[in-house]
N, C-alpha and C positions, 0 to 999 in steps of 0.2 A: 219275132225271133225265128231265126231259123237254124234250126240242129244239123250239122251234116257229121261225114265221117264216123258213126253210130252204126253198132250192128244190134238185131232185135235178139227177144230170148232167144229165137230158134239159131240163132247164128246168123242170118244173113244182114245184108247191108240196109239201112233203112235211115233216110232223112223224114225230121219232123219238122212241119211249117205251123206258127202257133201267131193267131191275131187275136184280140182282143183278150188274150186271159184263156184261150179255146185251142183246142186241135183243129186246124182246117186244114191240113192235108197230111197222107202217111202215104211215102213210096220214096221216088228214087229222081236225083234230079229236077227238084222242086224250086231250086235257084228262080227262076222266070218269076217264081210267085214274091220272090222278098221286094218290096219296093229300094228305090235309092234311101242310103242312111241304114238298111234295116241290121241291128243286132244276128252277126253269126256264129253260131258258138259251135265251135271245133271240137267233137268230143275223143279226137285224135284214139279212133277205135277202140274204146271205152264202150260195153254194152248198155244199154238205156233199157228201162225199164216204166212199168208204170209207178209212181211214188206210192209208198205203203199205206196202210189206212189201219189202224190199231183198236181195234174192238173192247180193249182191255186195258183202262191205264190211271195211274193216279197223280197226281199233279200236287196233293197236299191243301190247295188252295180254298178256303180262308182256313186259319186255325192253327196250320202246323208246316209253315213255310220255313219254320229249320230245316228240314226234312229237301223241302223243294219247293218252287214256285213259279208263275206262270212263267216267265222270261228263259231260268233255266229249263223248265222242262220244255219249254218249243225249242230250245237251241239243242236239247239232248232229240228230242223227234226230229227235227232238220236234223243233225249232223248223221241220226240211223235210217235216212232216206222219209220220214212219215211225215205228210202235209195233211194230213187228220187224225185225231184220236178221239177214243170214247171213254170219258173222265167219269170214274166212279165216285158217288156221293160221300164217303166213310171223311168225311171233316166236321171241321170243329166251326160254327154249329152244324149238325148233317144238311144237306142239301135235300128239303122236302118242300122245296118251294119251289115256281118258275123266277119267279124273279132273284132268287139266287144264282140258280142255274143263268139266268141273263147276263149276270153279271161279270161270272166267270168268262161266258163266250166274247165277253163285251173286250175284257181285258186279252183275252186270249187274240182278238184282233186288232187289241192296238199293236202287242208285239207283233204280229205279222209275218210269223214264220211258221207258222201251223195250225189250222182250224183245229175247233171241237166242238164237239156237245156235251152238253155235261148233264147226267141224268140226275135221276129223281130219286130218291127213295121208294119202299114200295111201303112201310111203315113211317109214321112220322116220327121222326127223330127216333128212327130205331126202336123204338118204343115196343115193339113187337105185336101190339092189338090195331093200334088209330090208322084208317085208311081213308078216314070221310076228304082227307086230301086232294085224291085220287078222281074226288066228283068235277074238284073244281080245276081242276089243271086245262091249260089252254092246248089248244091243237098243236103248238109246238113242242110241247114236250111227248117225245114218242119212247121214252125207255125209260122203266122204273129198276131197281134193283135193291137188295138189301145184302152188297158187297162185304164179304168179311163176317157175316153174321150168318146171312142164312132167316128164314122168318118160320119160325119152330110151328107154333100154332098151325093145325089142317086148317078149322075153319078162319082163320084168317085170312092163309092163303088162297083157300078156296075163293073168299069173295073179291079179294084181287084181283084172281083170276077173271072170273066175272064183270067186273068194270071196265077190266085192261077190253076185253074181247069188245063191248058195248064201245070202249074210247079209241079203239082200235093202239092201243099202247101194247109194246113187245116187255116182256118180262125178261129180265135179266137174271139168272139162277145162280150165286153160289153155295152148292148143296152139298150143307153139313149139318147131320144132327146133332145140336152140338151137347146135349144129354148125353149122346153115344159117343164124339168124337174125345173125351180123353180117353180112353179107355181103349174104340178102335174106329181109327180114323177111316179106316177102308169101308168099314158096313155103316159108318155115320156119311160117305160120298152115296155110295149106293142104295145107300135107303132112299134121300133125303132125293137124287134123282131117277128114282122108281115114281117116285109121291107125286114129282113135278110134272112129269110128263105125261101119268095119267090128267091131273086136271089139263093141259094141255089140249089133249086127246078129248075131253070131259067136252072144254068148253068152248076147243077150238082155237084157244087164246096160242100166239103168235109164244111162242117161248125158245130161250138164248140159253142153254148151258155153257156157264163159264170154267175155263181152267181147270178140263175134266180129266182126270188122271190112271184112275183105272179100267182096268178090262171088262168089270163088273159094268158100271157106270156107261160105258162106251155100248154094249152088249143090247143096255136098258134104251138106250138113245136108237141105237140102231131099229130095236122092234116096235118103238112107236114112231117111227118114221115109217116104217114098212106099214102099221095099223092106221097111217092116215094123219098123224098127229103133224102140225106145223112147229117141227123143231127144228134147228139148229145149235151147231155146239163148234167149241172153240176148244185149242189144244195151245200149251208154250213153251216155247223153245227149252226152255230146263227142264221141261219134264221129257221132252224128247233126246236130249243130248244126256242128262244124269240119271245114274239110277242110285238104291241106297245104300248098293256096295262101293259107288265111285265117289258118293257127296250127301256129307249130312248137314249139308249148308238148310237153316229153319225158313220152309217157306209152306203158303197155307194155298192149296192141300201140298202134304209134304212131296219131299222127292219119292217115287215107287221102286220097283223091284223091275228088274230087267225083262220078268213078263209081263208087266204094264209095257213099260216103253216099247215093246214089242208089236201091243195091242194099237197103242195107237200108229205106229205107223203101219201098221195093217190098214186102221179105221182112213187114213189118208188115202193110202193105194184104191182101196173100194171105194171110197168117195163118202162115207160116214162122216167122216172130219170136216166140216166145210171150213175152217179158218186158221190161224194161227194169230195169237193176238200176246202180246208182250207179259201183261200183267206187271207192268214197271211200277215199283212199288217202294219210294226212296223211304232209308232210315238212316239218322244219323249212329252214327260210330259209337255212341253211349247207347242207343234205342238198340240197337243190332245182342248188345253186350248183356244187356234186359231180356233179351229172349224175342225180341220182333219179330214177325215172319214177313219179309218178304225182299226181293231184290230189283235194281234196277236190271232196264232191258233193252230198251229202244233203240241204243246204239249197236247193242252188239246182235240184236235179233236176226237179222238178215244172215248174216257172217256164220251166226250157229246153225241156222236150218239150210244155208246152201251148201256148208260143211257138211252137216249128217245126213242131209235127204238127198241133196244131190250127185256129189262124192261120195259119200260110203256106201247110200245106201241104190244110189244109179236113178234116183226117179228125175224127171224131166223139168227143167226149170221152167217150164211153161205151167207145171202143177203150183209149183211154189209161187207161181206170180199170182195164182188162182188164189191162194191162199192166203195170202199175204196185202193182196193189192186188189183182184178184181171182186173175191166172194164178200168181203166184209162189207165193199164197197156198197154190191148190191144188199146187204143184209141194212144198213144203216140205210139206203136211198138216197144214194149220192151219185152225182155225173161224175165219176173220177175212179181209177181202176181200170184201166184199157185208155191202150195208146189207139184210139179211134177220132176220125175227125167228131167233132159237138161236145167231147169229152173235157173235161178241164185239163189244162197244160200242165200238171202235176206229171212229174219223172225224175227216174234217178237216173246217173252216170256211175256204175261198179266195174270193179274189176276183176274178175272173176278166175281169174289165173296165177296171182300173186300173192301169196301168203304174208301174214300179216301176225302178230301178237297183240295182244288184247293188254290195253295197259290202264289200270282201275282210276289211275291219276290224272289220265288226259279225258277223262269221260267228261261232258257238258254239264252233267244233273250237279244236283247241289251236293248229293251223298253218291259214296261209292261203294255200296255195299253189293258187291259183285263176284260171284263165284270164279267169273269167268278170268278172269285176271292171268295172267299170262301163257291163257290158251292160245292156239295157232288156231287161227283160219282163214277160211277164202272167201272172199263175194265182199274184198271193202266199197263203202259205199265212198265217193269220192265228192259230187256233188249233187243237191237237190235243188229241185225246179218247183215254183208254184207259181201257178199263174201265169207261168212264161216269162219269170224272174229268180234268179240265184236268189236262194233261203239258206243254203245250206252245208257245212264241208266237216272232213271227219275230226283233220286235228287244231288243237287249240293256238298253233301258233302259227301268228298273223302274216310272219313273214314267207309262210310254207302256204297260207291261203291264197297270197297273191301271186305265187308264182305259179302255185297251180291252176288258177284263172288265167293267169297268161299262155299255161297251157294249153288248157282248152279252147283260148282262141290263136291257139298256132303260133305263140311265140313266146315259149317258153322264157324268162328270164331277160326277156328283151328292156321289159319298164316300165314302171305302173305311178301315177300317185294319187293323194285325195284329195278333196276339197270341200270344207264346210262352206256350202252355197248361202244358207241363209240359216238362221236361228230367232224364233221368233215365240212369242206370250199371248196366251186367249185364256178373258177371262170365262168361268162358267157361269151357267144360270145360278148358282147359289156363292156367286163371289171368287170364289178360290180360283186359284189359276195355273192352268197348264203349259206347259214347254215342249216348245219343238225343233224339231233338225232335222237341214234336208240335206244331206253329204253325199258329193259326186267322187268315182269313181272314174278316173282312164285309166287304158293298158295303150302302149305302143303296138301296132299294129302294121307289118310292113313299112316302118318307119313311122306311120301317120300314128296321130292319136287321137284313139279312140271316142267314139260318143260317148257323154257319159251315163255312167252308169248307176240310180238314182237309188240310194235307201234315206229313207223316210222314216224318224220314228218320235216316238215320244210321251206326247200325253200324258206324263208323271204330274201329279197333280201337286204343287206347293200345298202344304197344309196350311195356310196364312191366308186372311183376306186382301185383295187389294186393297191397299190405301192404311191397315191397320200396323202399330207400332213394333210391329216383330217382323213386318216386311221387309227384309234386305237385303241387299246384293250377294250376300252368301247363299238365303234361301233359293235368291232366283239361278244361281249360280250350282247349286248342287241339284237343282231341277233341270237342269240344261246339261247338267252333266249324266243324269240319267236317259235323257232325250238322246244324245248320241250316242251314249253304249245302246238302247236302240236301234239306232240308225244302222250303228255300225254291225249292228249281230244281224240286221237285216240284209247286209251284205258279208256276212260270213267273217268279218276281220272282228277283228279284238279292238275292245275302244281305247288301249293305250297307244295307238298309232297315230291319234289323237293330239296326246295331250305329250308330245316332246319340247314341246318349246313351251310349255307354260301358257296357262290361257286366266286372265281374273277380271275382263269384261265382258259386256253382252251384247249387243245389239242389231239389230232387225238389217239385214241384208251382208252381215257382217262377213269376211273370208278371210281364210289361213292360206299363207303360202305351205306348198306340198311340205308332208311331213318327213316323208321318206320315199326314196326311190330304190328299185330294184334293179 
């Protein structure tokens, strides 16, 4: 692929050439390098960025996928520019195993519209004493955490600490005493990251402050950074943009007082702050009415902190990309976060001049429990790139996706249609069988039509074995029909552009004439 017509954060002009999945070249007039055939994407002066990476987020996944679940929440990260997130363990059962966590990333890539890692707990099953976990985890699992809870017990944590430092695992913190937090949530943040960051400092151990909210807190991070301590800390977009004279919307730690919000973008400017990370955190419209604390984010993250930090408050979008996309990047240990050649071809295309309304009904996630709801801002994100392929677009309707891809490569509204290429059944090692689809993509292109454009998706496993009495063309039929909702969210359209004409057989190399044209 190659990007032209792109200016970078600073403003200037910048073409990206991307082969195998990789950045391989950033400048100007890069043309020579595309071979014949190659994918040009017009980003018709649209700023490009690096795509975000989300230190902080929840996905629901197993237990409480009313809430949310793998598919909608990559399509909610794609549409808010994120081709990586960091999934906190708080499900139903908790996540205190690798091979759970396997699981999750497993699914998370058959959708294929946003990486994660999904951490560990630091207690088993919350349980707040059992760490003997902790001995046996394999080298892949590098972050533990006891999100939402907090792990009370010193000597607990202490010996956590301890292992993390020996296993080289980073500790994830969210610090609340929760003995003190009814009563006062401000000295139960502040205690509970005083505590952390001494053993820290103690043992050396690699430690994360999540979703740090006050001044106290920030103050406590700051001086054991300064005393040597290997910390880092994350900051989110609602606690930066509300405070709790503007919104008593319930989220954990609550909204603060206009001198918190102050403190932390102070902790930004100095460089205290190293992240911004979402804390997207869906609940259903009954769980919200129960007293839940927490809101979705991922889509509108971007649009709040290029609003407040950029606009109001003048700091430099090259901070916020620091923030957003290159710091966490390096915090997690990942090639992606900088638009540099070797780097992974993750980027977004924003627009950073046109204001926008935040509308809680076109959001991706499965809940909309959002404050932000018909707030103005700036910095929409328009499309996301992984890998050096469309992931990703902001609104939900299909017919506004393609015309904005035809946008992008230079011709607007000119003509686009699809094509289900093939659909095809593999059984697994333990019988049961999966469904696939692989649906092309053209756009008219100076007349010509375009190469196609491939999403791939599927995987949805028939719960039935081959061959057994409840095997039927319904089942294999609504497995194929989750294969190309799939396919199709892997190229950003809606899978009812799909099914206009009615579809009720299957088979292996099968195609649809175009559904729809533009």
């Amino acid at each position: 692929m190659l990007l032209i017509n792109a200016v970078n954060a600073a403003g200037r002009p910048v073409e990206l050439f991307v082969k195998d999945g990789k950045i391989a070249a950033v400048g100007q007039d890069l043309s020579a390098l595309a071979g014949e055939g190659e994918t040009v994407l017009d980003a018709g002066g649209l700023t490009v960025l690096p795509a975000f990476v989300d230190l902080h987020c929840h996905w629901r996944t197993p237990g409480f996928e009313y809430k949310e679940d793998i598919a909608t929440g990559s399509m909610a990260a794609a549409a808010g520019g994120y081709t990586f997130v960091n999934l906190m363990p708080n499900t139903k059962p908790v996540c205190s195993s690798a091979a759970q966590a396997a699981m999750v990333e497993q699914k998370a890539a058959e959708v294929g519209l946003c990486d994660v890692n999904q951490t560990v707990s630091i207690t088993e099953n919350f349980d707040g004493k059992t760490i003997d976990h902790l001995k046996t985890l394999p080298a892949s699992v590098k972050f533990i955490t006891e999100d939402g809870h907090g792990v009370q017990d010193n000597a607990t944590m202490a010996r956590a600490f301890a292992i993390c430092t020996q296993r080289d695992i980073t500790v994830m913190s969210h610090a609340e005493d929760m003995e003190i937090s009814p009563w006062d949530y401000r000295l139960a943040e502040d205690l509970e990251t005083v505590r952390n960051c001494w053993l820290s400092e103690y043992y050396q151990t690699r430690l994360h402050m999540c979703h740090v909210s006050t001044r106290g807190a920030l103050e406590a991070i700051q001086m054991a950074k300064l005393r040597g301590a290997p910390v880092t800390c994350e900051v989110t977009p609602h606690h930066l943009w509300f405070n709790n004279e503007t919104c008593d919307y319930r989220v954990n730690p609550p909204i603060r007082t206009a001198d918190d919000v102050q403190a932390l973008i102070d902790g930004i400017r100095s460089g205290v702050v190293d992240a911004i990370a979402t804390d997207h955190a869906p609940h259903s419209e009954e769980d919200k009415l129960k007293g839940m604390a927490g809101m979705v984010g991922s889509e509108t993250a971007f649009g709040v902190c290029y609003t407040k930090l950029c606009r109001e408050e003048g700091l430099p979008l090259e901070l916020l990309v620091h923030l957003m996309s290159t710091r966490p990047a390096e915090i997690l240990g990942l090639a992606k976060g900088q638009l540099e050649p070797g780097y992974d071809a993750d980027f977004v295309l924003v627009d950073l001049d046109t204001p926008y309304t935040v509308d809680k009904e076109k959001l991706h996630s499965k809940s909309h429990n959002c404050p932000f709801d018909g707030a103005q801002l700036y910095g929409r994100v328009y499309a996301t790139i992984k890998g050096g392929k469309l992931s990703g677009f902001t609104d939900i309707n299909p017919m506004w996706r393609i015309q904005k891809l035809t946008e992008l490569f230079g011709v607007c509204g000119v003509g686009w249609y699809t094509e289900i290429k093939r659909i095809w059944a593999e059984e697994g090692k333990d019988g049961r069988v999966a469904a696939f689809c692989e649906i092309h993509l053209y756009v008219k292109v100076d007349g010509e039509w375009s190469r196609p454009i491939e999403g791939i998706g599927g995987s949805m496993l028939v719960n039935v074995f081959k061959g057994s009495p409840e095997t039927s063309d319904e089942c294999y039929k609504m497995a194929y029909t989750d294969a190309i909702g799939v396919a199709a969210k892997a190229l950003g359209i809606g899978a009812d552009v799909y099914w206009a004409a009615g579809r009720t057989k299957y088979s292996q190399d099968e195609k649809k004439e175009p559904a729809a044209k533009a």
